[in-house]
C-alpha positions as CSV (number, residue, x, y, z in Angstrom):
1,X,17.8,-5.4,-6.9
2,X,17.5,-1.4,-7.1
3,X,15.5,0.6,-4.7
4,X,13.1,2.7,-6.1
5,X,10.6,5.0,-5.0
6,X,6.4,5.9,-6.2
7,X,5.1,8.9,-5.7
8,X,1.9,10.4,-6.2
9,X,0.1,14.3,-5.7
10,X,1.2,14.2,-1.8
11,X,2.6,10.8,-0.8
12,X,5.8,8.8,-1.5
13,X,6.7,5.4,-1.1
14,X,10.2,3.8,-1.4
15,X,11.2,0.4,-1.9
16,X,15.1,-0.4,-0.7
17,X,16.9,-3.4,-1.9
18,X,17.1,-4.6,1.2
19,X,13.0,-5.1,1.0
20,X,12.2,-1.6,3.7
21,X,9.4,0.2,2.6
22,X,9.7,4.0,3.6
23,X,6.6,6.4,3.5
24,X,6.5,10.1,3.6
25,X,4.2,12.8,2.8
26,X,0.5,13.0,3.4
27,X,-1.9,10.0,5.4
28,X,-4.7,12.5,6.3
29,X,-6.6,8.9,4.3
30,X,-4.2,6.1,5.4
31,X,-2.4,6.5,2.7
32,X,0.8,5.7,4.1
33,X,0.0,2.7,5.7
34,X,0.4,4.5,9.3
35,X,-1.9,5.1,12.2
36,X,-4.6,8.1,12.4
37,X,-2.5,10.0,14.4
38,X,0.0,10.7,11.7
39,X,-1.8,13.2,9.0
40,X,1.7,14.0,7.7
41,X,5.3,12.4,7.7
42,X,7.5,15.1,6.7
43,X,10.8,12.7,6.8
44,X,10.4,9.1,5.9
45,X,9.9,6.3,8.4
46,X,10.2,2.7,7.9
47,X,6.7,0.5,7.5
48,X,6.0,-3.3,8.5
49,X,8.5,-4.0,11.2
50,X,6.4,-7.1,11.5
51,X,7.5,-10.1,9.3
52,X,5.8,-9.2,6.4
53,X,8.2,-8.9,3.6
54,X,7.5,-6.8,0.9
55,X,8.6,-7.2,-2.9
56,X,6.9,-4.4,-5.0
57,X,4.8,-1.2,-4.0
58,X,2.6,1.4,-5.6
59,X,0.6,4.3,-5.4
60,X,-2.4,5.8,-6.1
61,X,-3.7,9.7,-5.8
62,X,-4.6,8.7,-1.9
63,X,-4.2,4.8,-1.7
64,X,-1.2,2.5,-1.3
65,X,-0.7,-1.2,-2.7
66,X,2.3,-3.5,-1.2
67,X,3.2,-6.6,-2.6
68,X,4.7,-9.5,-0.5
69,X,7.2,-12.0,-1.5
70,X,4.9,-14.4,-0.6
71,X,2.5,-13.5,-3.1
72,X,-0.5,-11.5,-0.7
73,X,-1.7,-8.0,-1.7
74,X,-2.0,-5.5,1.3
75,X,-4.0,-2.2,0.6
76,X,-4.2,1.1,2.8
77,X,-5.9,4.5,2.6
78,X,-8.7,6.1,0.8
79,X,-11.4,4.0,-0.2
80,X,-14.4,6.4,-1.4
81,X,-14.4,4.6,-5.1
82,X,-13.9,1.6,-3.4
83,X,-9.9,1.5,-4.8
84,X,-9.4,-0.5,-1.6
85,X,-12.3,-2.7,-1.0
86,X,-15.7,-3.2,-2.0
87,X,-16.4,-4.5,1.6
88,X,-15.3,-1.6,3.6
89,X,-17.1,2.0,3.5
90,X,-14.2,3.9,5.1
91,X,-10.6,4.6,4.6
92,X,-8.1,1.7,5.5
93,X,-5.8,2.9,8.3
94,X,-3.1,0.5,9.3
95,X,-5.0,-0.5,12.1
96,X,-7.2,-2.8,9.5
97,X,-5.1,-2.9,6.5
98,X,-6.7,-4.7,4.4
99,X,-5.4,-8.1,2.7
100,X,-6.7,-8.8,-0.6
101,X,-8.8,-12.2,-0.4
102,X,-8.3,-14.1,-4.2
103,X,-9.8,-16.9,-5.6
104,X,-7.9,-20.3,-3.6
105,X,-4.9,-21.6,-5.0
106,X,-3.9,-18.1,-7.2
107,X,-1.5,-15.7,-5.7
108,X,-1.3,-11.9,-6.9
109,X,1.9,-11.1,-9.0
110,X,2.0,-7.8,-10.2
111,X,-0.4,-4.3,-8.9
112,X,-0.6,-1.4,-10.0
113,X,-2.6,2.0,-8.8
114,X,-4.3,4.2,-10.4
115,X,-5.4,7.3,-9.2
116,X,-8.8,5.8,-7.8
117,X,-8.5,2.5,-8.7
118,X,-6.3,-0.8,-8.1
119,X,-5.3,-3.6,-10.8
120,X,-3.8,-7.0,-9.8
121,X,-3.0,-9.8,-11.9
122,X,-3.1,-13.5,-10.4
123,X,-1.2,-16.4,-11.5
């Protein structure tokens, strides 16, 4: 597997093939997955040291989607057209990102962002 990289207006993600997401650029909305405290990464910084491995990424214009092996859907950052959740009515920090609930017994196998909206397909 290739590493490869998304980027969007002001906020990159990268994918290595050794399953390390890297983040960069603007999270003045959460963007990047990272804490409030950090409106801006200049240099990129690794995200989910946790156990959560993660098999595809994408972006939108202030909103990030990550993909796990295991099937869940993880979104982060601005939500004001709810392109994150219909439940929440602020942006999604890392702090609560959110995972995507689906209908029991489906798991999510591809996403894609759009600039203010997100798109998953289910098995």
């Amino acid at each position: 597997k290739q590493w490869y990289q998304r980027r969007v207006r002001g906020h990159c993600l990268a994918l290595t093939e050794f399953d390390v997401v890297y983040a960069w650029g603007w999270n003045n909305k959460g963007q990047l997955g990272l804490s409030r405290e950090n409106a801006m990464e200049n240099m990129p910084v690794p995200l989910f040291e946790e156990d959560m491995e993660i098999d595809y990424i994408s972006c939108g214009r202030s909103h990030s989607a990550f993909l796990t092996k295991d099937k869940s859907l993880y979104l982060c950052g601005w939500n004001k057209y709810k392109q994150c959740s219909e439940d929440a009515n602020e942006d999604i920090y890392l702090d609560n990102r959110l995972k995507v609930n689906t209908p029991s017994a489906t798991d999510v196998v591809d996403v894609v962002c759009g600039p203010w909206s997100t798109y998953f397909t289910t098995d």
